[in-house]
Z-matrix of the N, CA and C atoms (Angstrom, degrees):
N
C 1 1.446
C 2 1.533 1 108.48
N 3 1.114 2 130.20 1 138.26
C 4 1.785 3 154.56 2 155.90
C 5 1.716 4 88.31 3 -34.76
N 6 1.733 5 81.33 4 132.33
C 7 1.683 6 100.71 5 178.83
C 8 1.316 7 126.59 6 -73.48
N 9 1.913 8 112.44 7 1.30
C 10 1.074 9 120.76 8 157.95
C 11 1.762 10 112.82 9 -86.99
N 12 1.046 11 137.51 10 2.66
C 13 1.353 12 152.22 11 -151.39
C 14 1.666 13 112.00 12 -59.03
N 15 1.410 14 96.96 13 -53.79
C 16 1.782 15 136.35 14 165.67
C 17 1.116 16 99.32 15 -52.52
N 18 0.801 17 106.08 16 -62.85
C 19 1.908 18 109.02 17 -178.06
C 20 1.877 19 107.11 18 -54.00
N 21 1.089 20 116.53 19 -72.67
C 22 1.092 21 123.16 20 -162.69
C 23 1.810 22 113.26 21 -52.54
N 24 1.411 23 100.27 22 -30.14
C 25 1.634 24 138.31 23 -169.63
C 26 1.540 25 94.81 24 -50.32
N 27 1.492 26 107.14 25 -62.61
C 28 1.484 27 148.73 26 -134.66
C 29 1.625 28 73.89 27 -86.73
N 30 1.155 29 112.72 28 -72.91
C 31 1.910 30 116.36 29 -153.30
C 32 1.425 31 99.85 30 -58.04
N 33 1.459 32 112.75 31 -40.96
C 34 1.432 33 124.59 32 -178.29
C 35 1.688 34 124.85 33 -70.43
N 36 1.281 35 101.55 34 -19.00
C 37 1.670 36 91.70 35 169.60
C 38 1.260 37 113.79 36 -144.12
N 39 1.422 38 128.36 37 14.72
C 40 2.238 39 140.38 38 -149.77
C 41 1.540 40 67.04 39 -72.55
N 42 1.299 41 131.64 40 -54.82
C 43 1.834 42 114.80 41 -140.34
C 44 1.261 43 95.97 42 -87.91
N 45 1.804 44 150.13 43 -0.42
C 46 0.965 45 146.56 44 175.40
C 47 1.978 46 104.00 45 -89.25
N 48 1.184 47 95.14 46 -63.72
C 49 1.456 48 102.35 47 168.35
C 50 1.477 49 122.07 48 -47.14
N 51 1.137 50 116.56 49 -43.91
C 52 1.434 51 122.23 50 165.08
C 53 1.721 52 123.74 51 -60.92
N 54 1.280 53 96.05 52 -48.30
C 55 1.659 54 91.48 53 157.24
C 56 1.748 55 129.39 54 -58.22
N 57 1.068 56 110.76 55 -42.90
C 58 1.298 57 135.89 56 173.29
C 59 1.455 58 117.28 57 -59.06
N 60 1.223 59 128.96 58 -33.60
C 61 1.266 60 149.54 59 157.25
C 62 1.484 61 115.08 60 -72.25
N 63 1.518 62 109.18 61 -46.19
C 64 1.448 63 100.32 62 -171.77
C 65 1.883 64 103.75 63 -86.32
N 66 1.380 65 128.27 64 -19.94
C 67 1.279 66 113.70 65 164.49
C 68 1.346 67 124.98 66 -62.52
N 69 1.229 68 123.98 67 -23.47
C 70 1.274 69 148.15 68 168.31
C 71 1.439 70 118.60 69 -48.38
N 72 1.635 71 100.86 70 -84.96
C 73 1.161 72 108.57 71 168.94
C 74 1.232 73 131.37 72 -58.73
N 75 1.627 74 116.79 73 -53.36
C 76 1.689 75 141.83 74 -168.72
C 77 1.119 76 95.63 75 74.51
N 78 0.673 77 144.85 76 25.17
C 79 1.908 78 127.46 77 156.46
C 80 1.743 79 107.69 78 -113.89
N 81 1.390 80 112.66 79 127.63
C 82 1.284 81 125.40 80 178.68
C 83 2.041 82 115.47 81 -64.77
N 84 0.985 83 104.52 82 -29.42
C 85 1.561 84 108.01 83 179.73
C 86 1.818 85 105.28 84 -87.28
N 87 1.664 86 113.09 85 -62.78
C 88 1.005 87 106.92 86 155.32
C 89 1.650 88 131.76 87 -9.46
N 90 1.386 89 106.91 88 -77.34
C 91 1.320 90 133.62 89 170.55
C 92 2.160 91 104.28 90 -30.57
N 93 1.052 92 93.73 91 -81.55
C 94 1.472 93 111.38 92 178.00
C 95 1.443 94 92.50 93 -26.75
N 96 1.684 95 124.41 94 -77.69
C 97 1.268 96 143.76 95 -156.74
C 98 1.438 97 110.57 96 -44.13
N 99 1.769 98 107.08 97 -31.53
C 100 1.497 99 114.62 98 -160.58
C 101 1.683 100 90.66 99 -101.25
N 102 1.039 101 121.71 100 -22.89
C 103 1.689 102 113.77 101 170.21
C 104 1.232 103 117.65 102 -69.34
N 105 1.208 104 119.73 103 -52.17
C 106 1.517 105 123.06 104 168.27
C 107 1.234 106 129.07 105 -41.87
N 108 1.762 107 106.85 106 -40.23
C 109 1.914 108 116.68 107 171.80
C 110 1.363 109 99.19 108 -88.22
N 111 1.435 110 126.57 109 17.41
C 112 1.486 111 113.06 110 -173.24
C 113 1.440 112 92.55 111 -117.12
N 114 1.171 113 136.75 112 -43.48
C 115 1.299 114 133.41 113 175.90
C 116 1.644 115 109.90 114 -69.80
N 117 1.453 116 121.87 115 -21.19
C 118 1.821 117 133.94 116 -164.98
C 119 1.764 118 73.11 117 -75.35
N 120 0.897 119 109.36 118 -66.80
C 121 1.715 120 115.07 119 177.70
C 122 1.446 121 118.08 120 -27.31
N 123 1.025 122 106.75 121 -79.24
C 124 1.522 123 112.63 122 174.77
C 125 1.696 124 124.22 123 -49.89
N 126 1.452 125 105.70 124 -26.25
C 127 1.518 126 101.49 125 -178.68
C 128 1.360 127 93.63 126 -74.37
N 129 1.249 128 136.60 127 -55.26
C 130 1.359 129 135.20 128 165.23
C 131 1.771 130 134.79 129 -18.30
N 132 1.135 131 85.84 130 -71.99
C 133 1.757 132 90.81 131 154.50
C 134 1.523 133 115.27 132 -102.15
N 135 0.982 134 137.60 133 29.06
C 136 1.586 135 110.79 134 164.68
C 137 1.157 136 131.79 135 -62.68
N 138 1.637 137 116.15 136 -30.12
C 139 1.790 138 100.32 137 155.97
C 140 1.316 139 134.73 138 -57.56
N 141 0.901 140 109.90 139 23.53
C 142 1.484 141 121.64 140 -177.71
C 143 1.051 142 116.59 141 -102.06
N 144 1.625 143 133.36 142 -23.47
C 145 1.434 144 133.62 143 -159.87
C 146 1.586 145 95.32 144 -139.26
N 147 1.370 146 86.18 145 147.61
C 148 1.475 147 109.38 146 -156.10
C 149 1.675 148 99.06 147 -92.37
N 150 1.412 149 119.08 148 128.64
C 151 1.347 150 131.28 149 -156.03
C 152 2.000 151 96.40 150 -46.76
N 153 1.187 152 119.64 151 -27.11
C 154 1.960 153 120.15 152 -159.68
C 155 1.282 154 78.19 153 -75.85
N 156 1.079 155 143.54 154 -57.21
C 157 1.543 156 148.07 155 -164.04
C 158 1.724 157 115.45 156 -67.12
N 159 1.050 158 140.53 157 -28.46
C 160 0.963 159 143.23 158 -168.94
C 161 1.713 160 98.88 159 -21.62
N 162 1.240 161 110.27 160 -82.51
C 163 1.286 162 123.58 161 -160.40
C 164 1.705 163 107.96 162 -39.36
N 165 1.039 164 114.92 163 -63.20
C 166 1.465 165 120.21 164 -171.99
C 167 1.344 166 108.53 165 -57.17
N 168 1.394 167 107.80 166 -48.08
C 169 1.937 168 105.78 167 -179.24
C 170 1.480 169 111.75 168 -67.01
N 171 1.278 170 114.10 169 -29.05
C 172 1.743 171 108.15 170 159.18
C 173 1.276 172 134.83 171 -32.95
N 174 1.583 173 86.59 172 -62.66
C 175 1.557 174 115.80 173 -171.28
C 176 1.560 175 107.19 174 -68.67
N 177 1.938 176 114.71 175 -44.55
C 178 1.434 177 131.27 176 167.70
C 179 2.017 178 91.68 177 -51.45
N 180 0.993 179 145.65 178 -46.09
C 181 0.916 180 133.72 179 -154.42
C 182 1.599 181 110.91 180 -85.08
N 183 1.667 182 109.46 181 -30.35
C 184 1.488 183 113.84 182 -164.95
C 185 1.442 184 100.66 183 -96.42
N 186 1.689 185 121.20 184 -2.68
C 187 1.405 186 98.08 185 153.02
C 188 1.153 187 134.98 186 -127.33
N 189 1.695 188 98.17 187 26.37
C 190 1.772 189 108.51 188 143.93
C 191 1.417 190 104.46 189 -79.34
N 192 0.720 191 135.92 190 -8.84
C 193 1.505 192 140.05 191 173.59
C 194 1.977 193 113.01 192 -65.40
N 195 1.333 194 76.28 193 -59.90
C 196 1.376 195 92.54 194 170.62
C 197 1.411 196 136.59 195 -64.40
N 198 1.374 197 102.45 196 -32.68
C 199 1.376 198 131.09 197 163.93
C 200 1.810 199 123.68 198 -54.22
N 201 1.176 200 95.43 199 -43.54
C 202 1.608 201 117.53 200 -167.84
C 203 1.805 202 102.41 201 -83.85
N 204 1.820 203 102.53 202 -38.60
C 205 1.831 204 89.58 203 175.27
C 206 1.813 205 103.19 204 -75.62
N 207 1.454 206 98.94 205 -31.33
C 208 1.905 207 82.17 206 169.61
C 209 1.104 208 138.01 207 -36.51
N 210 1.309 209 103.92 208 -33.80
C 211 1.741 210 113.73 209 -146.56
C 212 2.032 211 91.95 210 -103.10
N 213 1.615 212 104.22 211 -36.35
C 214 1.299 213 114.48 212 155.41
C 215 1.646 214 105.13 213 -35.67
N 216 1.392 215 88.65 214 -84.50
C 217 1.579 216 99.74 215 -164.52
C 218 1.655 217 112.91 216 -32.88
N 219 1.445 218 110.70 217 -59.47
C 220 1.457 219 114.77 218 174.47
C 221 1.709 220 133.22 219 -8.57
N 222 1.748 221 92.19 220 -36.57
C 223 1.711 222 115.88 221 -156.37
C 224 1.878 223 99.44 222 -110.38
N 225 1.555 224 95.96 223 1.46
C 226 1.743 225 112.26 224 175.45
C 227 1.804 226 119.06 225 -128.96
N 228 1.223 227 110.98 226 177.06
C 229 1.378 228 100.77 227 163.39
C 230 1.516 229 103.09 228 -63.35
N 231 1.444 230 96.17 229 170.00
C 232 1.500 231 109.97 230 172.40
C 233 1.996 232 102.90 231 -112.55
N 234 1.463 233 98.10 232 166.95
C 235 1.538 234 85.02 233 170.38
C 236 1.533 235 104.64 234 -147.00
N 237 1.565 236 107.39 235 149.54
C 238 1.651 237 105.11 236 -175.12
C 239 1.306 238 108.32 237 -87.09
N 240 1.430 239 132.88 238 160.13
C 241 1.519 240 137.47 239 -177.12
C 242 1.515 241 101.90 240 -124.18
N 243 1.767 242 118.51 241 -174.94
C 244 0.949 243 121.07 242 125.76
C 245 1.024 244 140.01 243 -76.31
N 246 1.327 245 134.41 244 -165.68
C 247 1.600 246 145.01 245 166.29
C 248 1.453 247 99.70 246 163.06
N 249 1.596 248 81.87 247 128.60
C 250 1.205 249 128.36 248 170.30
C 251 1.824 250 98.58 249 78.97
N 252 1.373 251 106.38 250 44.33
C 253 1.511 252 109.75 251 -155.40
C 254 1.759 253 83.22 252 -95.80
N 255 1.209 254 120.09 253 -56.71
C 256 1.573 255 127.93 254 179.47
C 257 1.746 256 108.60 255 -61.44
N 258 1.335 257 112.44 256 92.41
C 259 1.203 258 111.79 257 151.26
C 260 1.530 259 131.58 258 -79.42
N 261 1.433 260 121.85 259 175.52
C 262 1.470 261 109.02 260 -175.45
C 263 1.703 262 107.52 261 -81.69
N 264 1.110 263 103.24 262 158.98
C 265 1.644 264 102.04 263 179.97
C 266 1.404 265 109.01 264 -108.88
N 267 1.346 266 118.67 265 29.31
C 268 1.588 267 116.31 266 147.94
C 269 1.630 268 132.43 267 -27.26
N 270 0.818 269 118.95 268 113.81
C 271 1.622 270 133.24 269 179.84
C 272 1.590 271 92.88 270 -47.62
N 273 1.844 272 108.90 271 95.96
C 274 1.330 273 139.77 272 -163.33
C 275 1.345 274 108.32 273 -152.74
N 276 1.286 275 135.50 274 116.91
C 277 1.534 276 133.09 275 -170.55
C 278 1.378 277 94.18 276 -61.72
N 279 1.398 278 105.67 277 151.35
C 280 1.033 279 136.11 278 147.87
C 281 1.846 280 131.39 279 -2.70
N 282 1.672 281 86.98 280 -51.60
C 283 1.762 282 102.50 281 177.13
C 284 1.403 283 117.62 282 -100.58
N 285 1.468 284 107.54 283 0.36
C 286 1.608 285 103.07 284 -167.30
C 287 1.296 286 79.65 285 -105.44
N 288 1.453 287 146.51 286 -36.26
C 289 1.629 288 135.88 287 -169.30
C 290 1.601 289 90.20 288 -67.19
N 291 1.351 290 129.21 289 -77.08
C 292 1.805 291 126.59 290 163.60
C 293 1.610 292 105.35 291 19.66
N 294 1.716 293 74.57 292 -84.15
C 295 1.600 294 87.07 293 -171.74
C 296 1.166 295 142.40 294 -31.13
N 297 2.258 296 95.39 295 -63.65
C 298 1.216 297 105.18 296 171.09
C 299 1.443 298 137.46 297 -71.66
N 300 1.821 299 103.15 298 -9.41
C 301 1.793 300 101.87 299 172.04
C 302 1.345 301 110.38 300 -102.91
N 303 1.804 302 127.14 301 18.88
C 304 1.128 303 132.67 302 140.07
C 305 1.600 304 115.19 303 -42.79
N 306 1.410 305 86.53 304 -57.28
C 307 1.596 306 102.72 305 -153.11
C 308 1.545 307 94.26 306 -61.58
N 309 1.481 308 96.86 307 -44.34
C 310 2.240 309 91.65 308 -151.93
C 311 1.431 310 75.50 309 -62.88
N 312 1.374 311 146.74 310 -83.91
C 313 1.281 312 135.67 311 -158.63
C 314 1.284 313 121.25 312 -23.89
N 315 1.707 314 121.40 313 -40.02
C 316 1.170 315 103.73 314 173.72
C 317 1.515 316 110.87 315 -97.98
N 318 1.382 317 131.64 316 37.48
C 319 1.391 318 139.42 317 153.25
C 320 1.459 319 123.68 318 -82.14
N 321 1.792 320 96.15 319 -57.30
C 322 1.674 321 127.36 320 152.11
C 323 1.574 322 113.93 321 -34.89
N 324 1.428 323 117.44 322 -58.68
C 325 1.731 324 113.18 323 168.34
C 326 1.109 325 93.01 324 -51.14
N 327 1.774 326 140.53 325 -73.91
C 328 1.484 327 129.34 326 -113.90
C 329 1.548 328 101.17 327 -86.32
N 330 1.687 329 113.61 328 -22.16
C 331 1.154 330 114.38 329 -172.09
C 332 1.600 331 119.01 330 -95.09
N 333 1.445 332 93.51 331 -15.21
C 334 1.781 333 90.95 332 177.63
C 335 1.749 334 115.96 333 -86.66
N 336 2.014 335 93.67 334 -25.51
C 337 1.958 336 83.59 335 165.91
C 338 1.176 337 115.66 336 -71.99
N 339 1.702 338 121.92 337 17.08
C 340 1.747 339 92.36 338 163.90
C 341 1.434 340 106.51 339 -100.43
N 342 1.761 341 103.90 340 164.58
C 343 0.994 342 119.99 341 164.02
C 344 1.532 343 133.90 342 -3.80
N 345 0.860 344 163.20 343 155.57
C 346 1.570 345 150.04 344 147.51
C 347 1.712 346 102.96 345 -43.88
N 348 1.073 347 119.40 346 -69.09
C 349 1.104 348 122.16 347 -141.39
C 350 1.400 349 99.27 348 -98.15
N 351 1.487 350 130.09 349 12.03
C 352 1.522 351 130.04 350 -179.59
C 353 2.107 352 90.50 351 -102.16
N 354 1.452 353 98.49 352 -44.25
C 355 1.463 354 130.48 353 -165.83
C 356 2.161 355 76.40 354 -59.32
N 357 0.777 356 120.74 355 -81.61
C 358 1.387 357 126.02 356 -167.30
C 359 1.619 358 130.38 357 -43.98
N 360 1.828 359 93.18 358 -34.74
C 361 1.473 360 99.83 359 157.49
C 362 1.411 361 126.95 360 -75.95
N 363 1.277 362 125.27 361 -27.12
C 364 1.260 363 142.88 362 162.85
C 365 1.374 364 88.68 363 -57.02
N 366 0.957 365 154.38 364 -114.12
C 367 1.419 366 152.11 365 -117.74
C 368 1.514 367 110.99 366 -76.17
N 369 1.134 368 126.41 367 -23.16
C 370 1.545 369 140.47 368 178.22
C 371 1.770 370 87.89 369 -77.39
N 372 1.593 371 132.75 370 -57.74
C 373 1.056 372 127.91 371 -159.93
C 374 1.643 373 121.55 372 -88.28
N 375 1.230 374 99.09 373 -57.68
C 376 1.864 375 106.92 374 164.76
C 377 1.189 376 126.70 375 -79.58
N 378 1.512 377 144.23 376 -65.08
C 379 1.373 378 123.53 377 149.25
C 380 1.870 379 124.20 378 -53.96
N 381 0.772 380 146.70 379 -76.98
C 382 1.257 381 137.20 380 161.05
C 383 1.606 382 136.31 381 -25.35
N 384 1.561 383 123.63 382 -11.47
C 385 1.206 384 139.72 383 173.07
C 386 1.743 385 115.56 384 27.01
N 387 1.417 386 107.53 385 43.46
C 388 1.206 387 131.53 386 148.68
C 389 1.690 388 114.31 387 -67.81
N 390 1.500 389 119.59 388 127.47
C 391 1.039 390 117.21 389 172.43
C 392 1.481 391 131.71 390 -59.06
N 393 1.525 392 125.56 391 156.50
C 394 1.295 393 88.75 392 -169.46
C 395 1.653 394 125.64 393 -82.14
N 396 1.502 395 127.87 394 -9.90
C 397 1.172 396 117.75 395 145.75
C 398 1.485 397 132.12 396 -46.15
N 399 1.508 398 114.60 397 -36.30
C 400 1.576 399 112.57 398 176.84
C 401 1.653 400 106.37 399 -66.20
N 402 1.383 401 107.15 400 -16.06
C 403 1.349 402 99.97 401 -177.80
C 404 1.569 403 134.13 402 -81.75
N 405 1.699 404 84.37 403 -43.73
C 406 1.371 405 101.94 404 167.60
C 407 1.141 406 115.03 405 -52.73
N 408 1.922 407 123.10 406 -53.59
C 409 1.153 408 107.28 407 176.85
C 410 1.846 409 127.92 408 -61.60
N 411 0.949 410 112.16 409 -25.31
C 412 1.604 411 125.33 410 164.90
C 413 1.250 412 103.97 411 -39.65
N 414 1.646 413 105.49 412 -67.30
C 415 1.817 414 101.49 413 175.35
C 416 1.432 415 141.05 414 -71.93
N 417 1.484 416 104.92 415 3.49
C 418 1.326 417 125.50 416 -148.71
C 419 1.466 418 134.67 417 36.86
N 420 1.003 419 96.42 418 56.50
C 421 1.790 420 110.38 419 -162.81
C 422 1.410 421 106.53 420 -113.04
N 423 1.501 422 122.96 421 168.57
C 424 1.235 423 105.86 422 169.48
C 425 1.784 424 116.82 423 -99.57
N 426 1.355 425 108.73 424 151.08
C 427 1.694 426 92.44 425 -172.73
C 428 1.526 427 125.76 426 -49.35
N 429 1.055 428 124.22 427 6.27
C 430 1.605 429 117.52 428 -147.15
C 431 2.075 430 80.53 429 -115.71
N 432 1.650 431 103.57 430 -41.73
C 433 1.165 432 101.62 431 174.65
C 434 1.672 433 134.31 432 -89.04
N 435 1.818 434 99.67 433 6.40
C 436 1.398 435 123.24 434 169.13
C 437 1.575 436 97.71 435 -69.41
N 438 1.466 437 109.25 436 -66.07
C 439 1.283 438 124.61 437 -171.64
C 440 1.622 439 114.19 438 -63.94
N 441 1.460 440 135.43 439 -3.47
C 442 1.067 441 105.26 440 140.00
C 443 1.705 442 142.77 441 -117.55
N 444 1.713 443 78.11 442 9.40
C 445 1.906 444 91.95 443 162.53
C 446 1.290 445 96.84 444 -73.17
N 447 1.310 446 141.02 445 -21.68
C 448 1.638 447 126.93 446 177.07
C 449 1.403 448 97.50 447 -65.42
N 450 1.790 449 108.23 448 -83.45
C 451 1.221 450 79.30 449 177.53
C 452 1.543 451 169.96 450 -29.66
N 453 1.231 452 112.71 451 -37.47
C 454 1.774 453 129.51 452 177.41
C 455 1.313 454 104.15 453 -80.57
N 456 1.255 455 134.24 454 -12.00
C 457 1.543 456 152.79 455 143.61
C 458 1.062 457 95.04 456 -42.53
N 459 1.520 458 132.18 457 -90.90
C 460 1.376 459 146.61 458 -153.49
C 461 1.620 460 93.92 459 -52.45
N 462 1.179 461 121.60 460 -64.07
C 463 0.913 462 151.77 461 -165.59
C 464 1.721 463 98.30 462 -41.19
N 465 1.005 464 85.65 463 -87.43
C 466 1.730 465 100.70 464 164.20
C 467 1.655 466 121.76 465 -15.85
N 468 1.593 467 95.54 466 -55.44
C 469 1.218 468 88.00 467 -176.07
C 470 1.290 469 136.69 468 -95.84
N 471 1.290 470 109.90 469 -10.45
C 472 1.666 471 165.01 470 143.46
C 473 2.290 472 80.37 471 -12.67
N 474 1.589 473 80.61 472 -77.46
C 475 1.613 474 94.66 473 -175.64
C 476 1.217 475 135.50 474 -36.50
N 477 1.581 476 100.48 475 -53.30
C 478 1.294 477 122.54 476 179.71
C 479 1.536 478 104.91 477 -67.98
N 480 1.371 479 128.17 478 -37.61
C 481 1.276 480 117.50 479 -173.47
C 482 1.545 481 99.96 480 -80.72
N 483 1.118 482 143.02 481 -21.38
C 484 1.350 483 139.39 482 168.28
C 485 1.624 484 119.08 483 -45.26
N 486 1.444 485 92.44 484 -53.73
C 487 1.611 486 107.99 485 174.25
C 488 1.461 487 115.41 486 -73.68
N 489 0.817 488 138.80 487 -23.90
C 490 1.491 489 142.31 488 141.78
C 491 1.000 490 125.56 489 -59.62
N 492 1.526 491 152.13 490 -19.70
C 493 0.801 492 139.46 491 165.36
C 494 1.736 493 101.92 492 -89.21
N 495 1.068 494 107.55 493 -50.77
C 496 1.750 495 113.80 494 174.35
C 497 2.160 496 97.90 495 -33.78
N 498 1.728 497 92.83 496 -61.07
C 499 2.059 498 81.04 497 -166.49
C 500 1.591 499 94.15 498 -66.62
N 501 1.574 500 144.27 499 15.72
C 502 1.742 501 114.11 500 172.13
C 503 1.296 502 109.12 501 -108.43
N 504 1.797 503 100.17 502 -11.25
C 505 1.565 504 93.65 503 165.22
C 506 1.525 505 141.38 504 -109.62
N 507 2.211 506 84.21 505 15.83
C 508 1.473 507 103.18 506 161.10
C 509 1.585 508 95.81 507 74.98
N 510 1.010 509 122.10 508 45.59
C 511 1.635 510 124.16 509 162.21
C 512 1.444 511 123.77 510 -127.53
């Protein structure tokens, strides 16, 4: 690849990867920290991946990335973040911003009690719109078992919103 390649890489997906990292993690600095060793990564091997692939081996790359401060972290304290704590500050009354960082908060709960690895297919598949083979391979899973950590995900949360709506209407 052209020694501008990194560059172009970087402009072309930092705000995808960065999202992807920060649902992950939830911490906004964190996040940053793990993009930076995720692209230090990639300049490293980028001859390695074949230009159709870019995207997925990124993403395959930013959550071994992610993976590796876990396993760090494990042997330290851990620390809780936000996410999805920074909304936009669009000229939005007062009650409709309320509203809407009600909601992501209660998205942020519904999606961080899942599993790791239900939580991960969800985000590789529905926010991230990685196919679900690109995903599986991301996770190293096999597709059949990508597709039903999606599901019991869905599933999952499917649930949880059932029961929530059931305790607001007191039944």
């Amino acid at each position: 690849m052209e020694p501008d390649g990194l560059d172009s890489i970087y402009r072309m997906y930092m705000k995808d990867v960065y999202r992807y990292l920060r649902s992950l993690c939830r911490d906004h600095q964190e996040a940053e920290d793990l993009v930076q060793e995720t692209f230090y990564r990639a300049y490293l091997y980028l001859e390695n991946c074949r230009d159709d692939k870019v995207k997925p081996w990124l993403f395959r790359v930013a959550y071994n990335v992610f993976v590796d401060l876990k396993r760090k972290q494990r042997r330290s304290v851990t620390k809780e973040g936000g996410y999805f704590n920074q909304l936009s500050d669009a000229a939005d009354t007062p009650e409709s911003k309320l509203l809407r960082e009600e909601r992501m908060n209660e998205i942020e709960r519904a999606v961080a009690s899942l599993p790791d690895n239900q939580r991960q297919a969800m985000l590789l598949y529905d926010f991230h719109q990685f196919s679900y083979q690109e995903a599986a391979e991301i996770m190293e899973v096999g597709l059949s078992h990508f597709k039903i950590l999606l599901f019991r995900a869905r599933q999952r949360l499917r649930q949880q919103k059932e029961r929530s709506d059931q305790d607001e209407r007191g039944v």
